[in-house]
N, C-alpha and C positions, 0 to 999 in steps of 0.2 A: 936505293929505293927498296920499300919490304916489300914481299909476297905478300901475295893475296893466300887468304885459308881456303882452302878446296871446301866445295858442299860435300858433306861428307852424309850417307842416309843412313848406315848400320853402325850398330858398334865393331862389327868385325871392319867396318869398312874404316872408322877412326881406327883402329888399333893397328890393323896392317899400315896405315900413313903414319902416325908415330914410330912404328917401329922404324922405318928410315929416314924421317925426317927430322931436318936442324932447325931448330928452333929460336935458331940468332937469327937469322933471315926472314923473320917475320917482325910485324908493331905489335906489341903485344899491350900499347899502352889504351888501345878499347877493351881488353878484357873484363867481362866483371866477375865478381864470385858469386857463386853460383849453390846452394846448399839443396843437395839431394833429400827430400823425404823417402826416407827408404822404412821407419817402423812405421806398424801397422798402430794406425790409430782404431780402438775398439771401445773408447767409452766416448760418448756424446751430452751435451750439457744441451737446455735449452735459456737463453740468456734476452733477456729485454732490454733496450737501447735505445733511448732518445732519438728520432728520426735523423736529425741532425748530426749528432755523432754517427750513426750506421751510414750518411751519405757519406760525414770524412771517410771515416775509413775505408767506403767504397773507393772515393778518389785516389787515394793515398795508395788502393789494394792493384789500380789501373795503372798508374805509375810508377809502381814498381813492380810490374805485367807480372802479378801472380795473382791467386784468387782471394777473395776476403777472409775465408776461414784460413786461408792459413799465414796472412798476415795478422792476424789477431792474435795465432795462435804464437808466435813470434813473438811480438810482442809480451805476448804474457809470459812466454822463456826470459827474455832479452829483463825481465824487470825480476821475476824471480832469482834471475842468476844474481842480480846488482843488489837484491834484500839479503842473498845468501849471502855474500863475499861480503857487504858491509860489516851484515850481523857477525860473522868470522872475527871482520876486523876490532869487534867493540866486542868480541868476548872475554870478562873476565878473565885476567889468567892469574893462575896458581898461586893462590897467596903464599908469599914467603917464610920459612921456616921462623919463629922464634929464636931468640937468640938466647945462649944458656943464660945470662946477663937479667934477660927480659924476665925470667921466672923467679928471681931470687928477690926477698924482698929486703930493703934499707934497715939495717937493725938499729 
């Protein structure tokens, strides 16, 4: 049977239980990932939205217990990233040298 995770209230107070605890003796299979905002967000937009879409996204913002700005703001990462890496994949590349063959002409 796994351990239970201790309530843990400080970070000193995780980090001292890490430091001697084994981590096979626990279920680790409730874990979720967890993504820290740690930069400072310093520019603001003011953005209009169908009533309708601002209640999804409220729901959507509840269920996955974080706040709505900044699942929105995910959201518009999580689509950026997918335009950028496509656009990557459908760039152009380098056209091919000429072949000395190709410049000479049929006499």
């Amino acid at each position: 049977m796994s351990k239970k995770f201790p309530d843990l209230k400080t970070d000193e107070e995780a980090d001292a239980w890490l430091q001697g605890a084994d981590l096979t003796q626990y279920d680790l299979t409730d874990m979720k990932k967890v993504r820290f905002e740690l930069a400072r967000k310093d520019a603001s937009i003011s953005l209009r939205l169908p009533a309708a879409l601002l209640a999804s996204l409220k729901e959507e913002a509840v269920k996955a217990n974080m706040p709505t700005q900044r699942l929105i703001r995910i959201l518009i990462e999580t689509q950026l990233a997918a335009r950028t890496a496509k656009a990557k994949r459908k760039a152009p590349r380098r056209p091919a040298r000429p072949s000395a063959r190709a410049g000479r002409r049929a006499a």
